[in-house]
C-alpha positions as CSV (number, residue, x, y, z in Angstrom):
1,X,64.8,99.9,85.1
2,X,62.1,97.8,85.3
3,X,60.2,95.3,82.2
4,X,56.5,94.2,81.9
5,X,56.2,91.3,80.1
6,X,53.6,88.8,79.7
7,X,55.0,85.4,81.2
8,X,52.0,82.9,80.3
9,X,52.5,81.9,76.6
10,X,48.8,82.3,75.7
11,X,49.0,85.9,76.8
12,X,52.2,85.8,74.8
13,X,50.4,84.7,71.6
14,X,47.2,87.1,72.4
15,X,49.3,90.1,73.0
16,X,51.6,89.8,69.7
17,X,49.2,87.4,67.2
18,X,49.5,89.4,63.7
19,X,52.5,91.2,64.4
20,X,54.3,90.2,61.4
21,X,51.8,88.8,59.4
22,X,48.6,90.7,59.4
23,X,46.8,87.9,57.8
24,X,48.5,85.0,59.3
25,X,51.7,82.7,58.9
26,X,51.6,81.6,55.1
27,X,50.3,78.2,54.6
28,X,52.0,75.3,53.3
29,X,49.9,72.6,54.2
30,X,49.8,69.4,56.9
31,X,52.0,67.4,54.9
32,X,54.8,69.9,53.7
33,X,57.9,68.7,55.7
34,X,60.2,71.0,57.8
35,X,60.1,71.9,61.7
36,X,60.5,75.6,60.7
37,X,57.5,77.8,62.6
38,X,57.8,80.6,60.2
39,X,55.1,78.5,58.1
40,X,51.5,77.5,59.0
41,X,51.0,73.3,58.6
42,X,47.0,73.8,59.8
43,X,44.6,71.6,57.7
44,X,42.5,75.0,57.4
45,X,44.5,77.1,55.3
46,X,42.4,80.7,56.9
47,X,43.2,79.1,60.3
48,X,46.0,82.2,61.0
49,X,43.9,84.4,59.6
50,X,40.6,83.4,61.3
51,X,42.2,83.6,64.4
52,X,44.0,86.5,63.9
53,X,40.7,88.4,62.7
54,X,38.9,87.1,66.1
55,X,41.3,89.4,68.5
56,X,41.0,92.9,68.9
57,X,43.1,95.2,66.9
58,X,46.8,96.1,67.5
59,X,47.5,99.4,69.6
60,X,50.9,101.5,68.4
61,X,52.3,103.0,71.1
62,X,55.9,104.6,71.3
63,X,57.2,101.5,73.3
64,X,55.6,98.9,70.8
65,X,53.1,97.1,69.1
66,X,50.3,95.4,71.0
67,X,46.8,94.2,72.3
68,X,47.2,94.5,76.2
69,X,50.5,95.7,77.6
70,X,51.2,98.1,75.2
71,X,47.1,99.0,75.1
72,X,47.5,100.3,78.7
73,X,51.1,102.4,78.1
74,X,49.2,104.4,75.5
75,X,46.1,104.9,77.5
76,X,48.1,106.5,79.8
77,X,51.5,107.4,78.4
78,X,53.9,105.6,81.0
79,X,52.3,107.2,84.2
80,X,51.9,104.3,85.8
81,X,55.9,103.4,85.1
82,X,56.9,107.2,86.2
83,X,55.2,106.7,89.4
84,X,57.0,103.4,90.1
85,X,60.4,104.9,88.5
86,X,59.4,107.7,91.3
87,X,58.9,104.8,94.4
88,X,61.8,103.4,93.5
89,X,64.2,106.1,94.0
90,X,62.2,107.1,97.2
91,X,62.8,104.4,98.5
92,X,66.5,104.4,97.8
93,X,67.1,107.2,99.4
94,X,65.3,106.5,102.2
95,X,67.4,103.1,102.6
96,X,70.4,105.1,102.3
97,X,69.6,107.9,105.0
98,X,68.7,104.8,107.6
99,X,71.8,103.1,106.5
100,X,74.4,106.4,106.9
101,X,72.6,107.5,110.6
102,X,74.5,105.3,113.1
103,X,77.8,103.9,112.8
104,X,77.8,100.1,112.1
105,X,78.8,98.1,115.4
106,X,79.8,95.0,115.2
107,X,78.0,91.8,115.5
108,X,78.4,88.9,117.8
């Protein structure tokens, strides 16, 4: 089975930005201490919002929630990944009919 993910980290953060919290992480302010990333430390308190509100909406899908990936799996309902599903076992077979045609000789 095969995954599509996004590997950069600001496709990462485009693709699931207000996931959790439609408006933003909550605010606790530049000097609050911690290391935790569940809150925002930004000097603009709106910053998560802002940003959040700047990005397209999400699109539901039946895989997940997203901007791009899961975007394109509702436009076309996973097509793309039963044509690929379909190549792949093609192409297994066909490796398996050239493999079982001759006997294996030896080599060397």
């Amino acid at each position: 089975m095969a995954t599509i993910y996004n590997a950069s980290q600001a496709g990462a953060i485009y693709e699931t930005a207000g996931r959790k919290n439609p408006t933003g992480q909550p605010w606790v302010g530049p000097k609050a201490g911690g290391a935790s990333k569940k809150y925002s430390r930004s000097s603009n308190p709106k910053a998560g919002q802002q940003f959040i509100s700047n990005l397209p909406p999400l699109v539901f899908s039946r895989e997940g929630v997203g901007r791009m990936l899961y975007r394109a799996w509702a436009a076309n309902q996973g097509v793309a990944l039963g044509a690929a599903m379909t190549a792949i076992s093609n192409t297994k077979i066909k490796f398996y009919d050239r493999a079982n045609t001759s006997a294996l000789k030896k080599a060397a």
